[in-house]
C-alpha positions in Angstrom: 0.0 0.0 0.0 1.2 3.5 -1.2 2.4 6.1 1.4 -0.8 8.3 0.6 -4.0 5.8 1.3 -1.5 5.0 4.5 -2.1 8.1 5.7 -5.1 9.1 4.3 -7.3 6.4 5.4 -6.9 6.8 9.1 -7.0 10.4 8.9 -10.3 9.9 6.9 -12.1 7.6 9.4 -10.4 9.2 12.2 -12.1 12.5 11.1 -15.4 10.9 10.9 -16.2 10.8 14.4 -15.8 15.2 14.8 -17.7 15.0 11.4 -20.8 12.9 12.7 -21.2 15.2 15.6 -20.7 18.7 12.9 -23.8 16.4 11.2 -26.2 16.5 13.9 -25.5 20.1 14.6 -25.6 21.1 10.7 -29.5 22.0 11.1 -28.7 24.9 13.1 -27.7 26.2 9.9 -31.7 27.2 9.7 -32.0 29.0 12.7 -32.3 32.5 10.9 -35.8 33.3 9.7 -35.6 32.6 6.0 -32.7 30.7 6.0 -34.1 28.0 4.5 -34.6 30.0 1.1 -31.0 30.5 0.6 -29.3 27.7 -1.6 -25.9 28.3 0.0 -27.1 27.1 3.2 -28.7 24.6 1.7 -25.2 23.5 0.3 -23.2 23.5 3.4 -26.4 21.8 5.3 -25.6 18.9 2.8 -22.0 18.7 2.5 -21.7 18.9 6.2 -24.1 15.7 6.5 -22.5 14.0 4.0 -18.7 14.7 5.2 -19.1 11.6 7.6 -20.7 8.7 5.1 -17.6 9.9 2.3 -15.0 9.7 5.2 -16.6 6.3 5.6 -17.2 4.6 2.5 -14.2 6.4 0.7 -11.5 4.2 3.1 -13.5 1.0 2.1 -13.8 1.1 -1.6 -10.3 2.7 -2.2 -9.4 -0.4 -0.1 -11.1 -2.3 -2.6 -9.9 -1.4 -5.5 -6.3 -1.3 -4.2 -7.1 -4.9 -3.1 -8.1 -5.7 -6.7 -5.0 -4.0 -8.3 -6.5 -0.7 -9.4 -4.0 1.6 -7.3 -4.6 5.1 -9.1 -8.4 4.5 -8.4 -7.5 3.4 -5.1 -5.9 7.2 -5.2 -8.9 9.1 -6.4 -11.5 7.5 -4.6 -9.3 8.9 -1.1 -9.8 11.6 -2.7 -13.5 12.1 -2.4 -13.6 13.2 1.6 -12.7 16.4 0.3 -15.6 16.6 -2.2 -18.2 17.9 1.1 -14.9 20.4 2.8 -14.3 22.0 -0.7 -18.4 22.3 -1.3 -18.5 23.9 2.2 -15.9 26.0 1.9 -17.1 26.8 -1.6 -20.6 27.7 -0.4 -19.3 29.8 2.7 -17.3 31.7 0.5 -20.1 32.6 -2.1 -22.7 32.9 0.5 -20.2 35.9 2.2 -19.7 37.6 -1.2 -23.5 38.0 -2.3 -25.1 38.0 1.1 -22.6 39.5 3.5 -22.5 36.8 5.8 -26.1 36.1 6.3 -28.1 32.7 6.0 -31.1 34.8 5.4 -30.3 36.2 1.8 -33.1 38.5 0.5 -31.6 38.0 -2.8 -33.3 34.5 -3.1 -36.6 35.3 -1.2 -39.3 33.9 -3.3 
């Protein structure tokens, strides 16, 4: 096994546990009065709650695949934890540029 999945499969499971718990907290998200009408929330609520299942089943099928010989896609599925941190960090940064900050965004007020 390569020096990266080495590394990055305990790290990944490792950071599941503090993940799970960011999960059940992610609702809180909607706590501002029309929150819930701002697609950048929305897209931090879901890559929050997903963060935990990807650190998960990433480890497992990159173990997989390196088991079956495939050792690049053993590489890019380890990848895939970062898919949910990058869509956060993504959203956060959008959702500070067109709405100052705020999870209730008049700008997408039906």
């Amino acid at each position: 096994m390569n020096l990266f999945l080495c590394i990055a499969i305990p790290v990944s499971l490792f950071t599941a546990i503090p993940g799970g718990f960011m999960a059940l907290m992610a609702t809180m998200l909607f706590d501002a009065p029309g929150s819930q009408n701002n697609p950048f929330t929305w897209a931090m609520h879901a890559s929050i709650v997903l963060y935990p299942l990807f650190a998960i089943l990433c480890p497992m099928l990159s173990w997989l695949a390196h088991a079956s010989g495939e050792k690049k896609r053993a590489n890019l599925i380890m990848i895939g934890p970062l898919v949910p941190v990058a869509t956060t960090i993504i959203a956060d940064f959008f959702n500070d540029a067109i709405c100052d900050g705020k999870f209730d965004c008049p700008m997408f007020m039906p």
